[in-house]
C-alpha positions in Angstrom: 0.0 0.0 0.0 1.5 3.3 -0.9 2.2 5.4 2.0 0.3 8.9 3.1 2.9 11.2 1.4 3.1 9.3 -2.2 -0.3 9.2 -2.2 -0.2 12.8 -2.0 2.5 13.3 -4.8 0.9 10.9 -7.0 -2.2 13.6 -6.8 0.6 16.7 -7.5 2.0 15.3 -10.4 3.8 18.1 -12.2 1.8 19.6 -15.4 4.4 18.9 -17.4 4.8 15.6 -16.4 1.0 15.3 -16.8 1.8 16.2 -20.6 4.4 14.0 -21.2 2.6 12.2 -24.5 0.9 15.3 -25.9 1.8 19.3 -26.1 -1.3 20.7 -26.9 -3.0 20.6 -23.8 -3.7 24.2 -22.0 -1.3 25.2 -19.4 0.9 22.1 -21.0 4.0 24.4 -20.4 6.2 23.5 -17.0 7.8 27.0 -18.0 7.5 30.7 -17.3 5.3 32.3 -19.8 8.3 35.7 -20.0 10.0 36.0 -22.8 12.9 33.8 -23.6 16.2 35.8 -25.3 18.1 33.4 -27.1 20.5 31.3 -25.8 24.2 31.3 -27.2 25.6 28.0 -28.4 28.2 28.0 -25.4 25.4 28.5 -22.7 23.0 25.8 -24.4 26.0 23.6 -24.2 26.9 24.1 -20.3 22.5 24.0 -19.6 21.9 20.9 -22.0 24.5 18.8 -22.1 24.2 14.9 -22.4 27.0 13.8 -19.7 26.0 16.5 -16.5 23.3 17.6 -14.8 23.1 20.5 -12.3 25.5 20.7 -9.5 22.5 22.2 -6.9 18.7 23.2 -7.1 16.5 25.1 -5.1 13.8 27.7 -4.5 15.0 31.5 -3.4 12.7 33.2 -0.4 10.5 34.9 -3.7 9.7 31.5 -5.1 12.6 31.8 -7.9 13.8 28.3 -9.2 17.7 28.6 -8.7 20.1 26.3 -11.1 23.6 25.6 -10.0 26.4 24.3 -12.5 30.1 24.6 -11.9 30.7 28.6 -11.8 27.2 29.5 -12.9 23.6 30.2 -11.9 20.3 30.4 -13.7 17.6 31.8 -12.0 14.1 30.9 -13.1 12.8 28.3 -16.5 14.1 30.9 -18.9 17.1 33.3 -17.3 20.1 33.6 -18.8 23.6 32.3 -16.8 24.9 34.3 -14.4 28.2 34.1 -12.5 27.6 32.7 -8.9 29.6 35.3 -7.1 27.7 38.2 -8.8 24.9 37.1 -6.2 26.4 35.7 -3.4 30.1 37.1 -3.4 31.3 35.3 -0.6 31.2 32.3 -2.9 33.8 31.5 -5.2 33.9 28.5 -7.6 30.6 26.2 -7.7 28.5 25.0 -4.9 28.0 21.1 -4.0 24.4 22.1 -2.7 21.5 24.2 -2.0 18.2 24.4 -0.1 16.0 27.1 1.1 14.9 25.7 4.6 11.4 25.2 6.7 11.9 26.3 10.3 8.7 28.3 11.9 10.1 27.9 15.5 13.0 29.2 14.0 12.0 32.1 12.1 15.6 33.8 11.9 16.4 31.0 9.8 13.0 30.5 8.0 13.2 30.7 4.0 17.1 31.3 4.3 18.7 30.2 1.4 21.7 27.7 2.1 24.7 27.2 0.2 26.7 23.9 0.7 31.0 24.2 -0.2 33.4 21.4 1.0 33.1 21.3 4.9 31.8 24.8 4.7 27.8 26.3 4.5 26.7 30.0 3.9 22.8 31.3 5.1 21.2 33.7 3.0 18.4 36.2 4.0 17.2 38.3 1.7 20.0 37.9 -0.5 22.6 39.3 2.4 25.3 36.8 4.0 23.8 36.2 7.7 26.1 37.6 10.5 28.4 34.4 11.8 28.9 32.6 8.5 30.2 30.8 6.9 30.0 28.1 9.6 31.1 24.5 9.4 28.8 22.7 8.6 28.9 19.5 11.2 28.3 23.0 13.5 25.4 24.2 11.6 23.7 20.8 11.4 25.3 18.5 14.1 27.4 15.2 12.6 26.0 15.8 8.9 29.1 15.5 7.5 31.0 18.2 4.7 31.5 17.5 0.6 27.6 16.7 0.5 25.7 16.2 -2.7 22.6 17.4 -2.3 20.3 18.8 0.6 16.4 19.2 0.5 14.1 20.4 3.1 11.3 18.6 4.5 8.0 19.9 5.3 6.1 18.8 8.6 3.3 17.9 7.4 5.2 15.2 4.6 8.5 14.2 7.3 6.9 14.4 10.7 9.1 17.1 11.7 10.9 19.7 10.4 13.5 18.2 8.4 16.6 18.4 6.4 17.7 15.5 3.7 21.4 15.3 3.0 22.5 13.2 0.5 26.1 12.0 -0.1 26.4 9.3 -2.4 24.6 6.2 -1.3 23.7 7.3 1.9 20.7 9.4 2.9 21.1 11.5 6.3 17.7 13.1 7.9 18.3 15.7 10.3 15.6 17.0 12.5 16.0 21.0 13.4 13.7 20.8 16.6 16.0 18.0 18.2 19.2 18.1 16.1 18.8 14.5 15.4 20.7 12.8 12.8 19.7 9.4 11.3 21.0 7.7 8.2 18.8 5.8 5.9 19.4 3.2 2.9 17.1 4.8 -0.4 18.7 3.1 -3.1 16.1 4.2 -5.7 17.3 7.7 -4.5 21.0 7.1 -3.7 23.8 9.4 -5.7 21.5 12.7 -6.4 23.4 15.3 -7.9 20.9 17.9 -6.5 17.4 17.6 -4.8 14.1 20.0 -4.1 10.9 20.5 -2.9 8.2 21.7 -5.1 4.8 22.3 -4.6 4.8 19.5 -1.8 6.1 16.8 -3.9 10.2 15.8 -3.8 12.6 15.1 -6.6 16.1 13.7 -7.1 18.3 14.8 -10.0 20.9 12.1 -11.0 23.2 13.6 -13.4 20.7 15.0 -16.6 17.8 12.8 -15.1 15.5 12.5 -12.3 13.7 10.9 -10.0 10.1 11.9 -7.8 10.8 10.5 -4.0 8.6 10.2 -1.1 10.7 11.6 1.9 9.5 9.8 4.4 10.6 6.1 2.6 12.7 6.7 -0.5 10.3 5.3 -2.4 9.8 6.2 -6.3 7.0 5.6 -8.1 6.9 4.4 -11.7 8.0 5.5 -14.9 11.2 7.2 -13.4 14.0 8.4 -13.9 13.0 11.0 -16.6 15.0 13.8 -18.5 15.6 17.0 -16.8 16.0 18.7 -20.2 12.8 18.0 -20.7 10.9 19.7 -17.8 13.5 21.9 -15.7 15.4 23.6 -18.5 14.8 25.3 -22.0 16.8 23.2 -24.2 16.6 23.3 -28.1 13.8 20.9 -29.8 12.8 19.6 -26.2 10.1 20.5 -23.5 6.3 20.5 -23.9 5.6 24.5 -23.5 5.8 25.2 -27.9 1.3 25.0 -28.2 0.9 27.3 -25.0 3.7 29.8 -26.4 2.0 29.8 -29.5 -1.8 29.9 -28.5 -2.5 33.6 -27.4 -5.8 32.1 -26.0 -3.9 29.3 -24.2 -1.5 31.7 -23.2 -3.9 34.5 -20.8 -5.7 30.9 -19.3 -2.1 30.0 -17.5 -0.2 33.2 -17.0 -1.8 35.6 -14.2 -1.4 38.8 -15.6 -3.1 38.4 -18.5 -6.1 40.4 -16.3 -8.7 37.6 -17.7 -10.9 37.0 -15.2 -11.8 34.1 -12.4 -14.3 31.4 -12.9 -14.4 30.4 -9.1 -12.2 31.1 -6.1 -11.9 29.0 -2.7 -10.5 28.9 0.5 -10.1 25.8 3.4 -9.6 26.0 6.4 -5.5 25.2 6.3 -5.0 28.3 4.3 -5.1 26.7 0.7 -7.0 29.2 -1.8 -7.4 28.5 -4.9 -8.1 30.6 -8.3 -10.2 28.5 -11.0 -10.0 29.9 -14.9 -10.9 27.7 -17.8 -10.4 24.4 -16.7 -6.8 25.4 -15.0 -6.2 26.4 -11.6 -3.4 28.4 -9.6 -2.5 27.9 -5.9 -3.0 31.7 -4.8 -1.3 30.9 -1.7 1.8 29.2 -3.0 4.2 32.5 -3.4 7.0 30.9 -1.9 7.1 28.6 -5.2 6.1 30.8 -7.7 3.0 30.7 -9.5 2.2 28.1 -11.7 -1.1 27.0 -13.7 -2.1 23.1 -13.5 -5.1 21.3 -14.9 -7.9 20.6 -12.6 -7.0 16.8 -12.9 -3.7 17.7 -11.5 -5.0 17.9 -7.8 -9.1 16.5 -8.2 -8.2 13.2 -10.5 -11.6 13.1 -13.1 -12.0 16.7 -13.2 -12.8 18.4 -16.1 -14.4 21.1 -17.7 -14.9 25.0 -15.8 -15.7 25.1 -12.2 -18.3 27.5 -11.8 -18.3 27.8 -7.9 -16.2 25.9 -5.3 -16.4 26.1 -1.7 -15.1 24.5 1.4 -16.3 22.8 4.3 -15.2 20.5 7.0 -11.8 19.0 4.9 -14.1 18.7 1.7 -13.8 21.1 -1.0 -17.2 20.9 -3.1 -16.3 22.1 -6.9 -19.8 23.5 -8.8 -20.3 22.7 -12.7 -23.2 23.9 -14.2 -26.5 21.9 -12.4 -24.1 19.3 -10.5 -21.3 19.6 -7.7 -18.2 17.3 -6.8 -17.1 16.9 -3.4 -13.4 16.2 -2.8 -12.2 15.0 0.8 -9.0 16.8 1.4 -5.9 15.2 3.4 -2.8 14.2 1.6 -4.4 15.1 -1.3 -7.6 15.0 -2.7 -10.2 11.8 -3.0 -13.2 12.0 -4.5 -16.1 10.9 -2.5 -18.1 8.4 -3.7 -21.6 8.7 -5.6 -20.3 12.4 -7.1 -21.1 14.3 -9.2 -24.5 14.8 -7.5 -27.1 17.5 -8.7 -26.8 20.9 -7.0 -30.3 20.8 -6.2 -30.6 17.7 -3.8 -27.4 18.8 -2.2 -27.9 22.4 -1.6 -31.3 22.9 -2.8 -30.3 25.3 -5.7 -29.6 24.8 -9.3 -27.0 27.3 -9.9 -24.4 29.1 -8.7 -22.5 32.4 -9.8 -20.1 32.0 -6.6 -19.9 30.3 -2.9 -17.7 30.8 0.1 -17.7 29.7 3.5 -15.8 31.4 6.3 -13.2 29.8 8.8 -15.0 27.7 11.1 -18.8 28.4 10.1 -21.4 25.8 9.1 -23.1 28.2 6.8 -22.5 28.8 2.7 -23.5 31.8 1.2 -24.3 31.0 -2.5 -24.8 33.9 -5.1 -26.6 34.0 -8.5 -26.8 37.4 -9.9 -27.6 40.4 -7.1 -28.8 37.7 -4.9 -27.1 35.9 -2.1 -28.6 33.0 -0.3 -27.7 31.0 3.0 -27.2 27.4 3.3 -26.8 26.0 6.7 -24.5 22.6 5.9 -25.6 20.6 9.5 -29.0 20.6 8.1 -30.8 17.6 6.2 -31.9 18.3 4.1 -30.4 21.6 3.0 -32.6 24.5 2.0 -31.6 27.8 0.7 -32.6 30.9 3.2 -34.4 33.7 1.3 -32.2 35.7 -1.5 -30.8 38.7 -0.2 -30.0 41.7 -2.5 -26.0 42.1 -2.6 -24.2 45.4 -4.1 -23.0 43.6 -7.2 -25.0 43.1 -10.4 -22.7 39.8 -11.2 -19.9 38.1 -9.3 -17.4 35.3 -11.0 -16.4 34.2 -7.6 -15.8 34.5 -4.1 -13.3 34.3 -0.9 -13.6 34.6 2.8 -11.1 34.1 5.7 -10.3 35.8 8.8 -9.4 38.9 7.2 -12.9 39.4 5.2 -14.7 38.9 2.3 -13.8 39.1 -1.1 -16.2 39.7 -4.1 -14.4 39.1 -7.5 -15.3 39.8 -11.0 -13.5 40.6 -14.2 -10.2 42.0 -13.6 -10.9 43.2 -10.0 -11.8 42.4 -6.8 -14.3 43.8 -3.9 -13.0 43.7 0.1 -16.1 43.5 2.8 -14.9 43.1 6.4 -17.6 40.5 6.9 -20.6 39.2 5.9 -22.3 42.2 7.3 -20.7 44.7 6.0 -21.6 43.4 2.7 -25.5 42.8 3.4 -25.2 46.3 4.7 -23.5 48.1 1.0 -25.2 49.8 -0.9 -22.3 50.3 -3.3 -19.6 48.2 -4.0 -16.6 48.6 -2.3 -13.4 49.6 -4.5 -12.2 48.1 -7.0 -9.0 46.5 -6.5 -6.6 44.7 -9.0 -6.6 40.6 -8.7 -3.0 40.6 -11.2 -1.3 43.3 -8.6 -2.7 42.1 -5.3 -2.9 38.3 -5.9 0.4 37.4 -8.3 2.3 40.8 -7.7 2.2 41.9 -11.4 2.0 45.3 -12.9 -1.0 47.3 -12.1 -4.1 46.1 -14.6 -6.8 48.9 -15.7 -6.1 51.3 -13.4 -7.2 50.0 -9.7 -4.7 50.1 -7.1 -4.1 47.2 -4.9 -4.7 48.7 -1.6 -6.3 45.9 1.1 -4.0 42.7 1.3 -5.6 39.7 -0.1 -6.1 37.0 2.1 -3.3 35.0 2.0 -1.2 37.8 3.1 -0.6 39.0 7.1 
């Protein structure tokens, strides 16, 4: 039986990896959508060459995919190479490994960047040196020993503890930073990494030009590994899956989150997740600290397909509307369908459409909206019947948000920030019109509106 965390990673596999046969699915592209100068023929040679792979991989505190290789670093799918020292000048010659680390009950060192030389490791915050370093690193991270290969971190939630993985040829060392506890462990399927990273929750293993996806808890690797790195992690002529999205300009404003198109659906749960639904792609809103990307819906709800309309949350189940029917997903390590959905709207909620839903942390209530009207929909009943439609200060919404810091209207390009529930029932007006691109994904201002009220995944 596979364990808690694979099944997890078999629900997050990566949307390129999810395109692997064809490339003319939306949002098929593992890549940035920027524009990519041309590479000289000395550069494609050091990024793409047959016989080496990177020397270190890992995510800066802004989310920024970081590629080591002997003197040289390229930051992001598409940047250019720069030298390493023209970042991090303390550093001379090339780096054996990298990780930006997990540590809340640390939070000096939370989202440093580490940088792995000989016996030797550098810490990184906000791109300045910390005060103290470089340190040994059997003083850094007690008994892990110096020349490593690789070094990932390890979330709670997927190692038990907050964790670091050191790799040094065959032998895999796990470190906990609460207890400084060191223990080896025998992954042969995962033995001799080159480099290693998290990504959006799931962990991979680069041996030399290919890869492997790991579960960190067991070193297990699930099938049809190793792949080619050139094929998902680097721009590399005549390989890669992103050519149909670059070429599709409708394709193209679906997965990049500037484009200012607007929202199908929005959502929120209770572990801070929100998520941003736009034709039949979706973006983890709260997932800054790994950029943001655009995945299918089966990438996270396996069987998903089509627009989602609505989507709300409610006791670990994320209910997804489309058209007359909902789906209701139990969340955990991952999402699983529950069984007998799709059901029709109606016998579940007592409605046959929906414009937008939300739920707010900790209530049993959803408020549904279709057109100017809002209705209640208290979830502990059975069987569930719609209150009596309320008039909102909104004509049309394409979806809606709340958590602890309000609620949030959106529609088109912009979004609409109510303190609560009340506030809204209360308006008579909307409340201003913010920018989702500039608030949301940090982009350039769109149309105009200023983004002046954090959105909710923000302190």
């Amino acid at each position: 039986m596979r364990s808690t965390l694979e099944a997890l990673c078999l629900g997050w596999v990566l949307l390129a990896l999810g395109h692997s046969e064809t490339s003319s699915g939306p949002g098929s592209s593992w890549h940035h959508l920027a524009s990519q100068p041309p590479l000289n023929d000395t550069e494609t040679v050091q990024r793409c060459a047959d016989e080496e792979g990177f020397d270190a991989v890992t995510l800066d505190e802004r989310g920024t995919m970081l590629f080591f290789k002997g003197e040289f670093v390229w930051k992001g799918f598409n940047g250019a190479a720069e030298p390493i020292n023209a970042t991090w000048p303390e550093i001379q010659g090339p780096v054996d490994a990298a990780l930006r680390i997990h540590h809340l009950s640390h939070p000096v060192a939370h989202d440093n960047v580490f940088l792995f030389q000989g016996k030797w490791v550098w810490a990184y915050a906000q791109g300045k040196l910390r005060p103290g370093y470089p340190r040994l690193i059997q003083e850094e991270f007690k008994g892990v020993p110096g020349d490593l290969d690789a070094a990932v971190e390890c979330h709670p939630k997927e190692c038990m503890a907050e964790t670091v993985l050191f790799f040094r040829g065959p032998v895999v060392f796990s470190y906990d930073l609460a207890t400084n506890a060191l223990k080896q462990r025998s992954w042969p399927a995962v033995a001799n990494c080159s480099a290693a990273i998290r990504w959006l929750e799931c962990y991979y293993c680069f041996q030399g030009i290919r890869f492997v996806r790991f579960n960190p808890a067991t070193g297990e690797v699930p099938p049809n590994y190793p792949r080619d790195a050139r094929d998902y992690f680097m721009r590399c002529p005549g390989r890669g899956h992103g050519h149909a999205t670059h070429a599709n300009a409708t394709l193209r404003a679906i997965v990049d989150p500037c484009s200012g198109q607007p929202f199908q659906a929005l959502s929120s749960d209770d572990s801070g997740r929100i998520y941003a639904f736009r034709g039949g792609q979706y973006f983890r809103v709260d997932s800054a600290r790994d950029g943001w990307h655009s995945w299918p819906l089966s990438h996270t709800w396996k069987g998903l397909e089509g627009e989602v309309d609505a989507a709300f949350s409610w006791e670990d189940k994320l209910h997804l509307i489309q058209g007359s029917e909902v789906t209701i997903y139990r969340a955990g390590p991952g999402y699983s369908r529950m069984e007998g959905y799709p059901r029709f709207l109606k016998g579940e909620l007592g409605l046959v459409e929906a414009d937008a839903a939300f739920t707010c942390p900790h209530s049993k209530d959803v408020y549904i909206i279709h057109g100017s009207s809002m209705k209640r929909v208290d979830l502990q009943l059975s069987p569930r019947r719609p209150g009596p439609g309320i008039a909102i200060p909104h004509d049309h919404v394409d979806g809606a948000v709340c958590t602890t810091k309000g609620v949030y209207l959106f529609h088109g390009a912009s979004f609409h920030h109510y303190a609560n529930v009340s506030e809204l029932l209360k308006s008579s007006a909307p409340a201003p019109a913010q920018d989702i691109a500039a608030a949301y994904f940090k982009c350039p201002v769109v149309g105009g509106h200023g983004a002046t009220t954090h959105p909710p995944h923000q302190a």
